[in-house]
C-alpha positions in Angstrom: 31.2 12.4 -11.0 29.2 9.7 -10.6 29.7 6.3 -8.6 27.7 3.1 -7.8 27.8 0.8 -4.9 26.2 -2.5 -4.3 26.5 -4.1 -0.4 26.1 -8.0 -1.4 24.9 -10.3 -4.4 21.9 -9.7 -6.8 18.5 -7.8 -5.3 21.4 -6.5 -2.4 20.5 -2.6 -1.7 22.5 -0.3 -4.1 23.0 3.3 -4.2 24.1 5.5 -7.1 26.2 8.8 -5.6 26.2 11.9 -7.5 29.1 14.6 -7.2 29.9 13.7 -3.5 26.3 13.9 -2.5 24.6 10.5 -0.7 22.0 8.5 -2.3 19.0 9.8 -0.5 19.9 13.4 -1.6 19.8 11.8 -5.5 16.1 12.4 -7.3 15.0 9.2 -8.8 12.2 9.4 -11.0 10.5 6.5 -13.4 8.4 8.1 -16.6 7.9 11.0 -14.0 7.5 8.6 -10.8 9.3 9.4 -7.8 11.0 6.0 -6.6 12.0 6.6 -2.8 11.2 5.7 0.3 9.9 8.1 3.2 11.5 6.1 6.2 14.7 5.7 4.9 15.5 8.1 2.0 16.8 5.7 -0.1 16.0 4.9 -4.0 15.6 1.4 -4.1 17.7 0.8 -7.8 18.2 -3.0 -7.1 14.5 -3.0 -8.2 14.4 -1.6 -11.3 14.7 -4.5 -14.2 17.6 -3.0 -16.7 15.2 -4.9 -19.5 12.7 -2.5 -18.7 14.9 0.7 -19.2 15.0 2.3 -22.6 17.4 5.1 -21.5 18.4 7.2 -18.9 19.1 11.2 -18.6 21.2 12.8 -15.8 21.5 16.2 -14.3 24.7 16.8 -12.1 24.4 19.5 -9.1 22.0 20.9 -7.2 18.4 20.8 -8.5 16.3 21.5 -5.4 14.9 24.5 -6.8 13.5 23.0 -9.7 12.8 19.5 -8.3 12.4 19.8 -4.5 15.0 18.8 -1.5 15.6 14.9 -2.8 18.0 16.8 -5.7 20.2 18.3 -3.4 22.7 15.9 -5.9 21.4 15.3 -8.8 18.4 14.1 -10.9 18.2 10.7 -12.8 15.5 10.1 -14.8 14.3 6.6 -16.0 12.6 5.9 -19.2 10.6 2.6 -19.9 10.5 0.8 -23.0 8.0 2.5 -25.5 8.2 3.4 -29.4 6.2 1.4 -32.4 9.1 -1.0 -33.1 9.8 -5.0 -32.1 12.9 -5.7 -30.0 14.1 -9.4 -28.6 16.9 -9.7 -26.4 18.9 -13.3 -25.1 21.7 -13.4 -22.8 23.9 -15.7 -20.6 26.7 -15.2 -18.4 28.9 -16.6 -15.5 27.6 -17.7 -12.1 24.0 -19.4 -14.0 23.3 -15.6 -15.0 20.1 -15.7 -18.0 18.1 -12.9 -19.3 15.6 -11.9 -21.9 13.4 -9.4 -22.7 11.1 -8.3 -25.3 9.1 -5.5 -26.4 6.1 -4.6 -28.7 4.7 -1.3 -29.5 2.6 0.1 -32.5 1.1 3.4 -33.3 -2.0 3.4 -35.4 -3.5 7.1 -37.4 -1.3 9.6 -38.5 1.2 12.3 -35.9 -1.5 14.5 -35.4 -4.0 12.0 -33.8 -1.9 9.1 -33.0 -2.9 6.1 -30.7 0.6 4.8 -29.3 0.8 1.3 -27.5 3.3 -0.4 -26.7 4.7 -2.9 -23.7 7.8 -5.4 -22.7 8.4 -8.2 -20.5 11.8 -8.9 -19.2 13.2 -11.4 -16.6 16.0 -12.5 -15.1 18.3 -15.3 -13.2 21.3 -15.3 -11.2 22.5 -18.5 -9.3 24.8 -15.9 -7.2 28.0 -16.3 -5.2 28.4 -16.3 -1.6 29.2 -12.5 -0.2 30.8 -13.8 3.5 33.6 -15.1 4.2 33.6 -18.7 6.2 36.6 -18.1 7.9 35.4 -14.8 9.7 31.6 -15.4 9.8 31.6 -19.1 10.6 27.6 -18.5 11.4 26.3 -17.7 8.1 25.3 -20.3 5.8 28.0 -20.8 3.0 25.6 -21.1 0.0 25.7 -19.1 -3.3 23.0 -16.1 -3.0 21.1 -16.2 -6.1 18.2 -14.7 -7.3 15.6 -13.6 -10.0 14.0 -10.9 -11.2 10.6 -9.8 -13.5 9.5 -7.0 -15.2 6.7 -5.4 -17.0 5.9 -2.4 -18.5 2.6 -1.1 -20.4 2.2 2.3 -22.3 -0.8 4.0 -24.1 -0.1 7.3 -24.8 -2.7 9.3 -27.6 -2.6 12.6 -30.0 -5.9 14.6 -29.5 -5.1 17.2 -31.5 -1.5 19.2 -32.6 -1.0 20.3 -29.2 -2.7 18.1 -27.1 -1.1 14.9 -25.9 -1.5 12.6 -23.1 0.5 9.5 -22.1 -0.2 6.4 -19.6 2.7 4.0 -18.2 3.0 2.2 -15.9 5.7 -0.5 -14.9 5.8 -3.7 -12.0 8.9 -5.8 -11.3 9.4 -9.0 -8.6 12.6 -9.2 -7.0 13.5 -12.3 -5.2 17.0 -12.4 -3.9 18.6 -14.7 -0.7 21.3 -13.5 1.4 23.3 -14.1 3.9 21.9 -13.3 7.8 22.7 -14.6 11.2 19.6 -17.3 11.4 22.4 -20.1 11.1 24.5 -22.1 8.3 21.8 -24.1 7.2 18.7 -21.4 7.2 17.9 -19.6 3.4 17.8 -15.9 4.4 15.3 -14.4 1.8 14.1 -10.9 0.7 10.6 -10.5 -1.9 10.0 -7.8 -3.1 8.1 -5.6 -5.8 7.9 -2.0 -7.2 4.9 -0.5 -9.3 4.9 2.9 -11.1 2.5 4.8 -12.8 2.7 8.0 -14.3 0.2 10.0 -16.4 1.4 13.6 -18.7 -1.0 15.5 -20.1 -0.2 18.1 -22.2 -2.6 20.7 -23.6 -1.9 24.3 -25.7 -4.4 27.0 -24.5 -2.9 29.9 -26.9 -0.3 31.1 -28.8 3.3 29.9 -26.9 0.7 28.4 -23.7 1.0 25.6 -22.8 -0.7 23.8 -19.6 0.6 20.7 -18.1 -0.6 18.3 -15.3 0.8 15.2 -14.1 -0.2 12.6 -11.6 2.5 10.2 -10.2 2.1 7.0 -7.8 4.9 4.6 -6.7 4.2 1.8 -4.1 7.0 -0.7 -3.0 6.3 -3.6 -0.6 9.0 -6.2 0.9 8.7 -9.6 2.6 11.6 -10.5 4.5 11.5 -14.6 5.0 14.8 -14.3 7.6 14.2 -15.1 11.2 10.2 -14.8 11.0 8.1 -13.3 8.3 7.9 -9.2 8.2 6.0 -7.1 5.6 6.1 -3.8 4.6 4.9 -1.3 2.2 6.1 2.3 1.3 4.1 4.9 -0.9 4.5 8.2 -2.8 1.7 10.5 -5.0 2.3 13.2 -6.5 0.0 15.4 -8.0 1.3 18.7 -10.2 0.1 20.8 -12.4 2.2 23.9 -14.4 1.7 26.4 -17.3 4.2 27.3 -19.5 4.4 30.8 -21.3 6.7 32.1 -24.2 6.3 35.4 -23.6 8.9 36.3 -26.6 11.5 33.7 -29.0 13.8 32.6 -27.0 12.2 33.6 -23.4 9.9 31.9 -21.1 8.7 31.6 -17.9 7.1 28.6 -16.1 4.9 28.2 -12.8 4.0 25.0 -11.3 2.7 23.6 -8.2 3.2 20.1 -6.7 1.2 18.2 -4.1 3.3 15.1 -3.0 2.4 12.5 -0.1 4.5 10.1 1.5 4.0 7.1 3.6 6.7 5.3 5.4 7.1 1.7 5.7 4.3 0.0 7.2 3.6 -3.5 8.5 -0.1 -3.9 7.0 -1.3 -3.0 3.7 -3.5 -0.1 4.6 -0.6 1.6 5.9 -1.5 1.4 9.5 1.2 2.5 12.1 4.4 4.8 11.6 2.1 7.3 11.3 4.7 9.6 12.2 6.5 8.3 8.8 3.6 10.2 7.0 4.5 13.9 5.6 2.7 15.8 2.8 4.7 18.5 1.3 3.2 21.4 -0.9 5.5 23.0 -3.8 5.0 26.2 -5.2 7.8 27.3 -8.4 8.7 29.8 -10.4 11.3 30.3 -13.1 12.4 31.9 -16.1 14.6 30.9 -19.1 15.8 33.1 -21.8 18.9 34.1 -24.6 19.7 36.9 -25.6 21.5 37.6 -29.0 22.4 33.9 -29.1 25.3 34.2 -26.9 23.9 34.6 -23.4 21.5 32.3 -21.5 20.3 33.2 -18.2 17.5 30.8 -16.2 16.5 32.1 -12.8 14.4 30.0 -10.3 12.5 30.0 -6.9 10.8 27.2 -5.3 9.2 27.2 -1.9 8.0 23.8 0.1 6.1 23.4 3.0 6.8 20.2 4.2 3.8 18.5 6.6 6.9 17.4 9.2 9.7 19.9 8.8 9.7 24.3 8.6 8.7 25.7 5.4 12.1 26.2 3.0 12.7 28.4 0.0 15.4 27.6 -3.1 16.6 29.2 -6.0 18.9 29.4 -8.8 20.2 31.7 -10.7 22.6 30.7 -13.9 24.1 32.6 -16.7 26.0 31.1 -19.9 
């Protein structure tokens, strides 16, 4: 099962629950990005522009030994816009809701040395509705809570050889919603914020059935709260991975990787001074193997050990036959 809850108007936080398990136990990645934040766990989804998304691929249960502690629950994966076509979209709804978004991309050569780019825009606006009620919070300010929202995406990816592919994209969005806060009826309670991710795949054959991957990930969020005094923040993850991936027969192969992820918790400046103790590094060492036999049984097997800068070293695995 899946669910999705929303505490308040647009740009309000939101969580997406997977099979019982809480948000912060939910992997959320964007073109390979991890979007989370250290100090509180969360995914932040009320950030992500929906023009921006071209589709989305889930994976139920627990995924910790391929993908670390944060898929106790699940795994969602968030594609941007990309491909070589055109696409315009125009919409209006209740409450002064408007949105639009477009997206360009092109490849020039042939498959085997392609040059992809491609982009989109998107935006929205939302006059809102007021999420208090008068009658038991006679404080708040009875106003609508609107909001907007912009988005950007940019992707290069390029064909070096049959084999040998690497891809670039990255993606920004501005969130700007108001709410309602205890500063008094008459104050505008206001939350700014803004999410970047940037991903780069490359992916290289070294032999027959070898292939060698590396990845590099970065995600930074900041917020500006304009309720009751001004207060900043920023939150940051990188990753850095690299794996190998052998066929050692058809229809069986194994796959080792190693992962090098840093986190930085909320901080008030923007060199991420303070909180130190929000800091952790975590190291990621995996193993696993997949394989049929006779067509009729499939058997994957997985181990996965992290050592964490702030908590005990821990060690996963799976083992799954169908």
């Amino acid at each position: 099962s899946l669910s999705v809850a929303q505490t308040g108007p647009f740009g309000s936080q939101t969580g997406v629950f997977v099979r019982g398990a809480n948000s912060g136990q939910v992997l959320v990645l964007v073109d390979g990005a991890p979007v989370s934040r250290a100090d509180t766990g969360s995914s932040p989804w009320e950030l992500l522009p929906l023009g921006q998304i071209d589709h989305i691929e889930i994976v139920r249960g627990n995924m910790s030994s391929l993908y670390g502690s944060d898929a106790v629950g699940g795994v969602i994966q968030i594609f941007t816009k990309g491909g070589d076509h055109t696409s315009l979209m125009v919409g209006a709804g209740s409450r002064g809701r408007a949105l639009a978004d477009v997206s360009i991309g092109r490849r020039f050569g042939d498959a085997d040395h392609a040059l992809d780019i491609g982009g989109s825009v998107s935006g929205q606006v939302t006059d809102g509705y007021n999420a208090t009620n008068p009658a038991t919070n006679p404080g708040n300010n009875p106003d609508r809570d609107g909001g907007y929202q912009s988005g950007e995406n940019l992707r290069i990816g390029k064909t070096w050889a049959p084999g040998q592919r690497t891809d670039l994209r990255t993606m920004h969005s501005d969130t700007t919603s108001d709410y309602d806060g205890y500063s008094g009826p008459t104050s505008t309670d206001r939350l700014k914020t803004s999410l970047d991710t940037t991903s780069l795949k490359s992916r290289h054959a070294l032999g027959a059935g070898l292939y060698l991957g590396v990845e590099l990930a970065d995600t930074l969020i900041k917020f500006q709260n304009q309720s009751g005094g001004l207060q900043t923040g920023n939150a940051r993850s990188t990753v850095a991975g690299v794996d190998l991936d052998w066929s050692v027969a058809d229809d069986h192969s194994l796959q080792l990787g190693f992962e090098d992820r840093k986190d930085r918790g909320a901080a008030l400046l923007p060199d991420f001074t303070g909180y130190t103790g929000l800091d952790r590094t975590t190291r990621s060492l995996r193993l696993g193997y997949v394989g049929s036999f006779a067509d009729v049984v499939d058997l994957q097997a997985n181990v996965r050990r992290d050592d964490p800068s702030d908590f005990e070293s821990a060690t996963t695995g799976l083992l799954a036959l169908g």
